[in-house]
C-alpha positions as CSV (number, residue, x, y, z in Angstrom):
1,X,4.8,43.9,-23.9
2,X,4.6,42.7,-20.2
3,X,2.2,40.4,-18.3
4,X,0.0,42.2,-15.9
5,X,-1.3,41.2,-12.9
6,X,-3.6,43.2,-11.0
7,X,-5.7,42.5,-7.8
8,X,-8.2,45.4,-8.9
9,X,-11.1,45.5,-11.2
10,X,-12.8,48.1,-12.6
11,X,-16.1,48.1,-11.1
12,X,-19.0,50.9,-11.0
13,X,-17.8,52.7,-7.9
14,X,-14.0,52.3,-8.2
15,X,-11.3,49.7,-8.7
16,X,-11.5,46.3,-6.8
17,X,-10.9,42.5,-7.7
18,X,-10.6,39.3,-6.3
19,X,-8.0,36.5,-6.5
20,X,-10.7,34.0,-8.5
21,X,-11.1,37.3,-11.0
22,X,-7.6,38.1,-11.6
23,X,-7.1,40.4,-14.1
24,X,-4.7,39.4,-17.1
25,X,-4.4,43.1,-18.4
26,X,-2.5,43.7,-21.5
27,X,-0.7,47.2,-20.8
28,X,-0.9,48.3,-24.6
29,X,0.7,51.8,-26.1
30,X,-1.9,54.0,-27.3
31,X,-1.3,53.4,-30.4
32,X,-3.7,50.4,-31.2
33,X,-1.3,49.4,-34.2
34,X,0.8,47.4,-31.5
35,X,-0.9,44.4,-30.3
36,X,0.8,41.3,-28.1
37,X,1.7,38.2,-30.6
38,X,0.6,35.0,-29.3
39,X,3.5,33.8,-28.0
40,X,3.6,36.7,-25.6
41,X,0.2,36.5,-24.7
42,X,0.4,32.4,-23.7
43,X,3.9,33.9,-22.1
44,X,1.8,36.3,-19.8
45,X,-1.2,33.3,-19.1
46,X,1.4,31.1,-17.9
47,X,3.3,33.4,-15.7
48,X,0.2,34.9,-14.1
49,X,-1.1,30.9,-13.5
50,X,1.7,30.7,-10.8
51,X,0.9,33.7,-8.8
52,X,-3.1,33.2,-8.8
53,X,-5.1,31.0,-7.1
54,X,-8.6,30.5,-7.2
55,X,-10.9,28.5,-4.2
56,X,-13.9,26.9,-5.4
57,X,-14.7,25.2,-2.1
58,X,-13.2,22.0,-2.9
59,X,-10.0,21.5,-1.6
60,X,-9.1,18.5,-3.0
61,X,-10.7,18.6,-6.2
62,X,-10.2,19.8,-10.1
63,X,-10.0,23.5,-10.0
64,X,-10.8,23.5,-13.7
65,X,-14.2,22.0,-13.1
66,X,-16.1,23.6,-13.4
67,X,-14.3,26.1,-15.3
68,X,-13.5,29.3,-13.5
69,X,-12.4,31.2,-16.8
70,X,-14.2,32.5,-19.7
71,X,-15.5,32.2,-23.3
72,X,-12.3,31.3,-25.9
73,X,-10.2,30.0,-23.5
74,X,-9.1,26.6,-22.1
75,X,-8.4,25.5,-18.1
76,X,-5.4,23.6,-16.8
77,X,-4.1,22.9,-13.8
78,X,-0.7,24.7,-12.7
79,X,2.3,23.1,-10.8
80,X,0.9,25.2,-7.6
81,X,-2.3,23.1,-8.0
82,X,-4.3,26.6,-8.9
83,X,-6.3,27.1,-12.3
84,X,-4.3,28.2,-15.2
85,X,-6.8,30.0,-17.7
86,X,-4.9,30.4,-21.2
87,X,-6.4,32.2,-24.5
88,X,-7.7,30.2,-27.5
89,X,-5.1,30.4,-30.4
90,X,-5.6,33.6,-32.2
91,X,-7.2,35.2,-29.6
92,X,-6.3,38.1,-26.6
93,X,-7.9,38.8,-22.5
94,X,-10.6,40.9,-23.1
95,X,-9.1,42.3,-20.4
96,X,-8.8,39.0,-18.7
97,X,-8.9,35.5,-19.0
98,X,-11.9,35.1,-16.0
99,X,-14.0,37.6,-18.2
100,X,-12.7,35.5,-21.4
101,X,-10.9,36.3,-24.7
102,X,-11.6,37.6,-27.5
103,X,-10.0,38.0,-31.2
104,X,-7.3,40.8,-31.6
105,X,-9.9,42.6,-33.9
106,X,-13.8,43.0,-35.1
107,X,-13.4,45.5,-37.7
108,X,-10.9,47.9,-39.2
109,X,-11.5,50.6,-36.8
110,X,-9.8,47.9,-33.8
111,X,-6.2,48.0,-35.7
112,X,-3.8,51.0,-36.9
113,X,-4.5,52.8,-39.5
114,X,-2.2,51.3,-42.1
115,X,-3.5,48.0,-40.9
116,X,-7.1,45.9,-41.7
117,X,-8.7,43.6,-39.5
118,X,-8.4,39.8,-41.3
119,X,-9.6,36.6,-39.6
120,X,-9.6,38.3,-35.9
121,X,-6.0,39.9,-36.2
122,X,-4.6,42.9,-37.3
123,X,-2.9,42.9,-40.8
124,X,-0.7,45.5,-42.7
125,X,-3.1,46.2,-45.8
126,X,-0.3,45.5,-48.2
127,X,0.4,42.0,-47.1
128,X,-1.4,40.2,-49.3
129,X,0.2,42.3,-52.3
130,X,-3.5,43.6,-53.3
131,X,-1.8,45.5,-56.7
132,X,-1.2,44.5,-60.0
133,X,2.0,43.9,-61.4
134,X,4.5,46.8,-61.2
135,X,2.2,48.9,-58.9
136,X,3.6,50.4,-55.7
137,X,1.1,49.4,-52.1
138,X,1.0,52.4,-49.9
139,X,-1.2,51.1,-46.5
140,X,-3.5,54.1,-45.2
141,X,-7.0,54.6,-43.5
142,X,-7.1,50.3,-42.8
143,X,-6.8,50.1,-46.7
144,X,-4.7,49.6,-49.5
145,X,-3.8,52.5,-52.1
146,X,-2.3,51.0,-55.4
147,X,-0.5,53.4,-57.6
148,X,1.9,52.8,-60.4
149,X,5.2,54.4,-59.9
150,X,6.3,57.4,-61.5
151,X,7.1,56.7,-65.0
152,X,4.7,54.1,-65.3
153,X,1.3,53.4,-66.7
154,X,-1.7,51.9,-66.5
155,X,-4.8,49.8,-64.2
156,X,-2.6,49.6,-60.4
157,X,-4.8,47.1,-59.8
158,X,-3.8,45.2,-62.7
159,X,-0.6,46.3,-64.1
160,X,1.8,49.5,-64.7
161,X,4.0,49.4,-67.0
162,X,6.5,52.3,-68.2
163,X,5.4,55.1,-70.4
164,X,6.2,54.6,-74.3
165,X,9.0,57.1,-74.3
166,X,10.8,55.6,-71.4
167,X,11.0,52.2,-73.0
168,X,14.2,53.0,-74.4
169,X,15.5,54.6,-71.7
170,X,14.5,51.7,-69.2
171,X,16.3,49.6,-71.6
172,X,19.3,51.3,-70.3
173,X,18.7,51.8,-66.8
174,X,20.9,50.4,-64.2
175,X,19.7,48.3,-61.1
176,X,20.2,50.8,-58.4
177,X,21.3,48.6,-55.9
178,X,24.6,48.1,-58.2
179,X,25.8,51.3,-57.1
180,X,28.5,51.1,-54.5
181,X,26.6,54.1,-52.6
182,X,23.5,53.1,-52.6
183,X,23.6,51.1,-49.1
184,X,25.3,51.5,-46.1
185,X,27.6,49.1,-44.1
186,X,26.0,45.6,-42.9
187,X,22.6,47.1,-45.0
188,X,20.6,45.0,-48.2
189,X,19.3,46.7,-50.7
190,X,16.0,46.2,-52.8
191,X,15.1,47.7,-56.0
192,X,11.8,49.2,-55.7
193,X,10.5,50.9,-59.0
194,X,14.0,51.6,-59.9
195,X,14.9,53.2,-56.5
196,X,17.2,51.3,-54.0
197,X,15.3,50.8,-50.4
198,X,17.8,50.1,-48.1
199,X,17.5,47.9,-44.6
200,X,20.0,47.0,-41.9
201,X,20.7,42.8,-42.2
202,X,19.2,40.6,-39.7
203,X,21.0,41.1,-36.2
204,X,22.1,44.8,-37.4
205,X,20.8,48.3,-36.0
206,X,21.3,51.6,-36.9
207,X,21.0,54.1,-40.3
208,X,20.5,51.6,-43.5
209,X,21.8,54.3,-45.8
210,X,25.0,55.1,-43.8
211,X,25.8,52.5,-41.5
212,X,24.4,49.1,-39.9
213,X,26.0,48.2,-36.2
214,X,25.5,44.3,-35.3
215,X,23.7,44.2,-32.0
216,X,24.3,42.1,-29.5
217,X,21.0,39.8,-30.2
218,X,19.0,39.1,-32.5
219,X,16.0,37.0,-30.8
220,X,15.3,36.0,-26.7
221,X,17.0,33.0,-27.7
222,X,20.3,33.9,-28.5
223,X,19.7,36.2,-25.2
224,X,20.4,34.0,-21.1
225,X,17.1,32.7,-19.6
226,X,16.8,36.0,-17.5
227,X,17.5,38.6,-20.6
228,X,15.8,39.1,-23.2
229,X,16.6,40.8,-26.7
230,X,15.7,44.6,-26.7
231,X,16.8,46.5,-29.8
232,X,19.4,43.9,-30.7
233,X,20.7,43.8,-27.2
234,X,20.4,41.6,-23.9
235,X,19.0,43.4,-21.3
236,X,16.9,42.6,-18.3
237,X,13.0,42.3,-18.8
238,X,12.7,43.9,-15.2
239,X,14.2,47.6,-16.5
240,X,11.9,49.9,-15.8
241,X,8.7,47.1,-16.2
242,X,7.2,47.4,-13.0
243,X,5.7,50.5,-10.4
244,X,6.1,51.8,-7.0
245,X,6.2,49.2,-4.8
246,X,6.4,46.1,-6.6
247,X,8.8,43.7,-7.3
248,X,9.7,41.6,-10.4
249,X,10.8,38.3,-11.2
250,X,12.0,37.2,-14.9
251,X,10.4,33.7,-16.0
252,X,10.6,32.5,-19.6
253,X,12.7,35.7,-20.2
254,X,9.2,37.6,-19.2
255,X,8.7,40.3,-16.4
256,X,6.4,39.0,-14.0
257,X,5.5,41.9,-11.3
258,X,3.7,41.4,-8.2
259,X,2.9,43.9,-5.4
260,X,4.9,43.8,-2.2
261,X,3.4,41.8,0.3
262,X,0.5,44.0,2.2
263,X,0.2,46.2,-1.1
264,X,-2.1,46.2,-3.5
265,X,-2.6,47.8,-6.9
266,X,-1.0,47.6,-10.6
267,X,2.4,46.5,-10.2
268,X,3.0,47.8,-13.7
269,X,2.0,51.4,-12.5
270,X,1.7,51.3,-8.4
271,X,1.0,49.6,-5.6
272,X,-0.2,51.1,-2.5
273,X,-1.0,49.7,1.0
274,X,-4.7,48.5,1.7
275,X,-6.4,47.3,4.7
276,X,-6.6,43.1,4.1
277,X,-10.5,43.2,4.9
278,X,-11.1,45.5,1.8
279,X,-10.2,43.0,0.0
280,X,-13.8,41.2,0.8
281,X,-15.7,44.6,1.1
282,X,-17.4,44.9,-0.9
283,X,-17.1,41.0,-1.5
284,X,-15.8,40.1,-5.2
285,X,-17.6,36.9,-5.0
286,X,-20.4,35.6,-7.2
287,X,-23.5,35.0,-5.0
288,X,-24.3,32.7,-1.9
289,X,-20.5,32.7,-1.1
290,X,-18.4,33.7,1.6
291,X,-15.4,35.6,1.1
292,X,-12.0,35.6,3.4
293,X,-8.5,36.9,3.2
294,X,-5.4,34.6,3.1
295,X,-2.0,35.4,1.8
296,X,-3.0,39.2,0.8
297,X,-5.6,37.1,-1.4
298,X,-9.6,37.0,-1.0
299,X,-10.4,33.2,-1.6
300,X,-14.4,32.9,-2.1
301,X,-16.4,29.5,-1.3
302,X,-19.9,28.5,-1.6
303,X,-22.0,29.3,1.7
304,X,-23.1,25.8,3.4
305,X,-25.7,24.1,1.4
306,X,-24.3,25.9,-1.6
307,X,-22.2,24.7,-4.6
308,X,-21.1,26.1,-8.2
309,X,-18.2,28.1,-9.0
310,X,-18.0,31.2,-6.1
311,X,-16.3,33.2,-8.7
312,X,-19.7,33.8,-10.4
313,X,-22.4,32.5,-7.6
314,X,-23.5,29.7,-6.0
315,X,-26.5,28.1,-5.6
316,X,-28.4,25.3,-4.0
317,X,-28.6,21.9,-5.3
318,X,-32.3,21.6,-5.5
319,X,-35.1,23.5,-3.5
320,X,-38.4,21.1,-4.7
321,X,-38.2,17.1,-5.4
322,X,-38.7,18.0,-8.9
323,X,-35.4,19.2,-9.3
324,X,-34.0,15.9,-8.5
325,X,-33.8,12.6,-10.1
326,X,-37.4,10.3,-9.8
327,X,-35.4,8.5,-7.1
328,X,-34.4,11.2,-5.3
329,X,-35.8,13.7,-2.8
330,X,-34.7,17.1,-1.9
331,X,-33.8,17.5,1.7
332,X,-31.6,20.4,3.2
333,X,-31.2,21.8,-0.3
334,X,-29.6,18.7,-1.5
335,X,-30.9,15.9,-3.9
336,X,-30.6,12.2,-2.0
337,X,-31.5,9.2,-2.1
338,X,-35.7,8.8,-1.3
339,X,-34.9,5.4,0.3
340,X,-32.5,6.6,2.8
341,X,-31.8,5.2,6.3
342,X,-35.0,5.7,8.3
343,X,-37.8,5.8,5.7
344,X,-38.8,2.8,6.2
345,X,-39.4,0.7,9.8
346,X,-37.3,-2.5,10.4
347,X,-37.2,-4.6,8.0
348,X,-39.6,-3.4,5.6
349,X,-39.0,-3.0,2.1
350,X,-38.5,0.8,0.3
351,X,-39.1,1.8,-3.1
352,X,-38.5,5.4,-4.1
353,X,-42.1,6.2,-6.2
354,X,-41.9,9.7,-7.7
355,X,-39.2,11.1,-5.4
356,X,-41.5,9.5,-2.5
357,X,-40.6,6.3,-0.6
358,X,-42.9,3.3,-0.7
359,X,-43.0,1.1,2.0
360,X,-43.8,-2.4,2.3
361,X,-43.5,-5.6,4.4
362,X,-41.9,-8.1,2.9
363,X,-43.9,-11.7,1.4
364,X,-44.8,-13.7,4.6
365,X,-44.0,-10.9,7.0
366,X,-46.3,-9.2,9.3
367,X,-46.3,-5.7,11.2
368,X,-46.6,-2.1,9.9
369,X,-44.2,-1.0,7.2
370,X,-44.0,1.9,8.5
371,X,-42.7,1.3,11.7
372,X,-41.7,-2.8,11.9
373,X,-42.1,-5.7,10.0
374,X,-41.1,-9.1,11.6
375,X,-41.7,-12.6,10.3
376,X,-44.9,-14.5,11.6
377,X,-42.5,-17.2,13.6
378,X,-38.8,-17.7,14.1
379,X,-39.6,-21.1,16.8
380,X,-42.5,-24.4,16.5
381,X,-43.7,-22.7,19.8
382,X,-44.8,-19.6,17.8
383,X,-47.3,-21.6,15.9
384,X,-50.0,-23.7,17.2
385,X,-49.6,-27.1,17.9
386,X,-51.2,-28.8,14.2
387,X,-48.9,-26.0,12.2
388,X,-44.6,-25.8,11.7
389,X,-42.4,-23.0,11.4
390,X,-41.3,-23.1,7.9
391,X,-39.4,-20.2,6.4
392,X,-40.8,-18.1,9.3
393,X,-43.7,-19.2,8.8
394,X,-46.8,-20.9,10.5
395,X,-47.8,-24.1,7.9
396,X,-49.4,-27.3,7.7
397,X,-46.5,-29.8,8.3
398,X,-48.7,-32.4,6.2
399,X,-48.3,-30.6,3.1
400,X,-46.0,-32.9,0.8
401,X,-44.8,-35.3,3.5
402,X,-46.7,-38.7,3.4
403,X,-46.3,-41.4,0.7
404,X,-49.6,-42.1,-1.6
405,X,-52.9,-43.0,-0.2
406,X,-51.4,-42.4,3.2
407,X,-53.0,-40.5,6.0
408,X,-51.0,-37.9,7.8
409,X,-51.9,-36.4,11.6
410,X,-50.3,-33.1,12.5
411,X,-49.2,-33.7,16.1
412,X,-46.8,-31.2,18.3
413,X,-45.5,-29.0,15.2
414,X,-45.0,-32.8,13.2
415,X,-46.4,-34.7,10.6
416,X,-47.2,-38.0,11.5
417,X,-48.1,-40.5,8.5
418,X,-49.7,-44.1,8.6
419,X,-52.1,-45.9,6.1
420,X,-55.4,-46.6,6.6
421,X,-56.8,-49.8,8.6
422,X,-57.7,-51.5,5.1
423,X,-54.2,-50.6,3.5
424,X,-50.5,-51.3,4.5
425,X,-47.2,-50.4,3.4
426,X,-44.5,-47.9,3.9
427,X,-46.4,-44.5,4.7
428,X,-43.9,-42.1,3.5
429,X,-43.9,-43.8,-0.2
430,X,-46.9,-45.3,-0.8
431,X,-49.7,-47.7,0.8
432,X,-52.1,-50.4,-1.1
433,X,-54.8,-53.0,-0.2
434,X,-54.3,-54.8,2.8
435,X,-53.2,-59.1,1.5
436,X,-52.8,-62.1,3.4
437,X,-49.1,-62.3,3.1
438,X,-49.4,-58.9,4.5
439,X,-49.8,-60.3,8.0
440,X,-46.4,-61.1,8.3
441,X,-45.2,-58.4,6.0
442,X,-43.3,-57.0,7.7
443,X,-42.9,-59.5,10.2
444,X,-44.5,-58.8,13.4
445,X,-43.1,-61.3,15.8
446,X,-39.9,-61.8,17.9
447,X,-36.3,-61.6,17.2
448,X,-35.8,-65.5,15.4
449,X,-39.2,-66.2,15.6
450,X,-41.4,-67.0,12.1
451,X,-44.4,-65.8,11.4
452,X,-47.3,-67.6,9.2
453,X,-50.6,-66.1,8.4
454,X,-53.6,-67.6,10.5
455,X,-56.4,-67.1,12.9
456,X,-57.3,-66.2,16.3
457,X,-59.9,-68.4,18.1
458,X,-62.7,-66.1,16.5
459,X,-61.9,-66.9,13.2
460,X,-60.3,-63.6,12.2
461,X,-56.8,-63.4,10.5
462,X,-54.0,-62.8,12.4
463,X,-50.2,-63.6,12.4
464,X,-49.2,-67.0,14.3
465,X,-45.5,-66.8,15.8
466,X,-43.4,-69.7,16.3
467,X,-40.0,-70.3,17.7
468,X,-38.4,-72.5,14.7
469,X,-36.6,-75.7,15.4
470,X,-33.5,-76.0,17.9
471,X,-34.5,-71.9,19.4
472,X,-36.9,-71.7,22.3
473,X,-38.3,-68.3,23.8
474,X,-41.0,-66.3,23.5
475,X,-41.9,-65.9,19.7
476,X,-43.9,-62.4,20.1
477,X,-40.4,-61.5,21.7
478,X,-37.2,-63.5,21.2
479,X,-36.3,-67.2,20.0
480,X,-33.0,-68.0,20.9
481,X,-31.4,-70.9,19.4
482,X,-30.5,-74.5,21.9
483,X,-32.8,-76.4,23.9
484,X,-31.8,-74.9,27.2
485,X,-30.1,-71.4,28.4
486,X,-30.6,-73.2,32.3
487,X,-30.3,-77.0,33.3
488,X,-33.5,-76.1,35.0
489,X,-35.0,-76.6,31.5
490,X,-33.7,-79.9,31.1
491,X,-35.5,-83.2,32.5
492,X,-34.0,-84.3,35.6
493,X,-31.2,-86.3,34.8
494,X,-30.0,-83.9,32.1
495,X,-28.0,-80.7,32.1
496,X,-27.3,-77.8,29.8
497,X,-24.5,-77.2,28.4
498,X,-24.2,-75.3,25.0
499,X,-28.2,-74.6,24.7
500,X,-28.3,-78.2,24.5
501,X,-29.5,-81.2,27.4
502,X,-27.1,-83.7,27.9
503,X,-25.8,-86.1,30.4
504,X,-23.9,-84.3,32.2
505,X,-21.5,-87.5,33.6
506,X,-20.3,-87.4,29.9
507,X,-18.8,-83.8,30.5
508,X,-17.3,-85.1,34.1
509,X,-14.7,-87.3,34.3
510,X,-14.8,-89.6,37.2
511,X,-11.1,-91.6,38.8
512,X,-10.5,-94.9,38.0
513,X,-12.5,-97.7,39.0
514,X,-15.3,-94.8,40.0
515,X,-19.0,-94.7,39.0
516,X,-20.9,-91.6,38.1
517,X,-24.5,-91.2,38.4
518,X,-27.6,-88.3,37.8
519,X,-29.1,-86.7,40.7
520,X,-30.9,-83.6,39.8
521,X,-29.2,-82.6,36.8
522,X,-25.6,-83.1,38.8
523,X,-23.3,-85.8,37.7
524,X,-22.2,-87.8,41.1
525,X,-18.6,-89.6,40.6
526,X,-18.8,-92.9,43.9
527,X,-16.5,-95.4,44.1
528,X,-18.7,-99.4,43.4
529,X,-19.3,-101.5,46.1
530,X,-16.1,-103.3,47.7
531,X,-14.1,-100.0,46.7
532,X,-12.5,-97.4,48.4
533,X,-11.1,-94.0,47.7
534,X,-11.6,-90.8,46.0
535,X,-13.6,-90.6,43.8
536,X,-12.5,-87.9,41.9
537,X,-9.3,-89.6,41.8
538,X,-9.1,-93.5,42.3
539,X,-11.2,-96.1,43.6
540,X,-9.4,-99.3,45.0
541,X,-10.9,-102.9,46.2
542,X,-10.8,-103.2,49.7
543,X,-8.7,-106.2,51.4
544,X,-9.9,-109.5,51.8
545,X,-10.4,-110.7,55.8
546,X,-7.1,-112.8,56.1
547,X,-5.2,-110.7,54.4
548,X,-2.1,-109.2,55.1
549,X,-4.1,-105.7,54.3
550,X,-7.3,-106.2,56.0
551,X,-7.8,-104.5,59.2
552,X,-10.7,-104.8,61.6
């Protein structure tokens, strides 16, 4: 059995294929009793996987999904990136593996004659040993035929045993297969209702009755990776596998033929040369899809706007919203998102309401949700003058700001808080009934100065501001401590020094013999009467007349 790959369908008007349809033939004798084992089959799947490739549009994607082959089969991906469709255990292309697989058999009339259809596959109708002890099997029109030897007696279907006059003599008889002649060389022999049935021994060929021959082989694995084992020999699978025109390639000790590049055909039978637009004309691909040649191959994508697997048609995504998700809207054939960039204006809020979008300004914002939406103020200027900008927007500053039983003025954008006339304390906390220990709480007067509740000359309470003892100033403004910050506040024969008046010869010190004296807050150093000198220095007595120092 060899794997066939074939660019060429059989359609209505004549044979044509495509690369996503490749046919996985199974070039069978006409006699139906030979059918491919399993091994063979998945042998041909794999080798046909590296020489097909099938475009779905998606470059970079899973070619397996979705699924480009059919029913009883499974998808993998090959080495060469391409989908690799394989048959289902048990089952066989029907004639490919694109169109699917199906079991080796439905009935009788699908296998040889001496074979029955069983589970999908095609049985010899002896192999379940359907007689009855001692009956011969003889397989024939898909059925069993049970007979009891000759010699013997009796229900085939449920025993034969030998005839009552040829008990004696079977006592006697001699196992056939004892005799030296029954055989051949390198043959076995069973004993088969007392006849010998000879067969050559595993890895022998030739006549069983005369002589066996051990063959070169006796399985592909005893066989090198490019030979396989034909009639107990190693011989090439390429001998006389593939047409005209094609070449093969052993893999897995399989023939795998391909036409010659620019050929097309069966490379089992022939391959001829084609024209590498016939390829898409008529186009071999499913609906909605575009078909193109590359590398001798037609590769068929979806058309623009199109998806699905090309191999058996494409089609849009959706054509009405109600094909898409509540959400979702269908625009240019393709289910998106309702709220999109652009359904809305600035700033506004979408919500996608049975596939239609919902706009909406935002809490606090003004404008048309269709076009804009912008918050009532972003500046204090925005607002007028008795409201603030809060969180963009235009409120009453008062709200929440003043202490209890306060009063609060919205002035320029601010809230200005005070108690009322009859009430006092801190405005932002709290205020309460105006006291009489409230007049000089907190105290209104001058830095240093004290304040005592009284009243003015009308009789009506007001705080009284004194300077306290040793500061003078004004008490609505500033005491300062001292008697004096100028000697022009002292009396006349006193000066300031240290905020204090004092006499200010005690702070100058005068020479000997001097005197020091007030004049207009100045301390005066003169030497006495009958003295002379400085002052500052040193007074001396002046000389006596007659004396040695008096001069005239």
């Amino acid at each position: 059995m060899h794997a066939t790959f074939s660019r060429e369908l059989p359609k209505a008007d004549g044979p044509r294929c495509c690369v996503g349809s490749t046919e996985l033939g199974r070039r069978l004798p006409r006699d139906r009793s030979v059918r491919p084992a399993p091994t063979a089959v998945m042998f041909r799947l794999i080798a046909l996987s590296l020489l097909v490739g099938v475009a779905l549009g998606k470059p970079q994607g899973d070619p397996c999904h979705p699924s480009p082959c059919g029913p009883y089969t499974t998808c993998s991906v090959g080495g060469n990136g391409a989908a690799v469709c394989r048959c289902l255990q048990g089952y066989f292309p029907q004639p490919n593996t694109i169109v699917g697989c199906s079991a080796q058999c439905v009935n009788a009339q699908d296998c040889a004659h001496d074979q029955q259809c069983k589970h999908g596959k095609c049985v010899n109708s002896c192999v379940d040993s359907p007689c009855g002890r001692g009956a011969d099997c003889r397989a024939q029109s898909h059925r069993a035929v049970c007979s009891c030897p000759h010699g013997y007696v009796g229900d085939p279907l449920i025993s034969c045993t030998p005839k009552p006059e040829e008990r004696i003599l079977q006592r006697i008889e001699v196992d056939p297969c004892t005799q030296r002649s029954a055989c051949g060389v390198n043959a076995e022999c069973r004993n088969v209702g007392g006849r010998p049935v000879c067969s050559c021994l595993p890895g022998h060929a030739g006549d069983p009755y005369s002589q066996c021959r051990r063959g070169e082989c006796a399985g592909d694995d005893e066989c090198p990776s490019n030979r396989a084992c034909r009639n107990y020999r190693c011989v090439s699978p390429c001998d006389g596998s593939c047409g005209h025109n094609a070449d093969c390639e052993v893999r897995s000790r399989v023939a795998i033929c391909k036409c010659l590049s620019g050929y097309v055909g069966d490379p089992f039978t022939s391959c001829r040369r084609y024209n590498p637009n016939e390829l898409c004309e008529p186009s071999p691909c499913g609906a909605n899809t575009d078909c193109r040649v590359q590398n001798d191959r037609p590769i068929c994508t979806c058309k623009p706007s199109f998806q699905g697997n090309p191999l058996s048609g494409c089609r849009h995504e959706c054509e009405s919203d109600y094909e898409c998700a509540a959400s979702q809207s269908c625009r240019d054939y393709r289910c998106q998102s309702t709220c999109s960039p652009g359904a809305c204006g600035e700033g506004a809020i979408c919500e996608a309401i049975n596939h239609r979008a919902s706009c909406k300004c935002p809490e606090h914002y003004l404008g048309n949700p269709s076009t804009r939406c912008y918050p009532e103020c972003t500046q204090q200027s925005e607002c007028p003058n008795h409201q603030a900008c809060v969180n963009l927007r235009c409120v009453d500053p008062c709200a929440g700001v003043c202490g209890i039983n306060a009063d609060c003025r919205a002035t320029n954008h601010k809230a200005i808080c005070s108690c009322p006339k009859t009430m006092t304390g801190d405005p932002f906390v709290r205020c309460r009934p105006f006291e009489k220990v409230d007049l000089c709480q907190p105290n209104p007067c001058g830095t240093n100065a004290r304040c005592t509740p009284g009243h003015d000359r009308s009789g009506k309470e007001r705080p009284v501001c004194t300077c306290p003892p040793g500061f003078l100033g004004d008490p609505l403004h500033h005491c300062r401590q001292g008697e004096c910050l100028t000697s022009e506040e002292c009396p006349s024969n006193r000066a300031c020094f240290e905020n204090t008046c004092m006499n200010p010869c005690t702070r100058l010190h005068c020479g000997s013999n001097a005197n020091c004296e007030v004049r207009n807050r100045v301390a005066v150093c003169s030497c006495p009467a009958g003295y002379s000198g400085d002052p500052l220095h040193n007074c001396y007595a002046n000389p006596q007349r007659g004396s040695r120092y008096y001069k005239k």
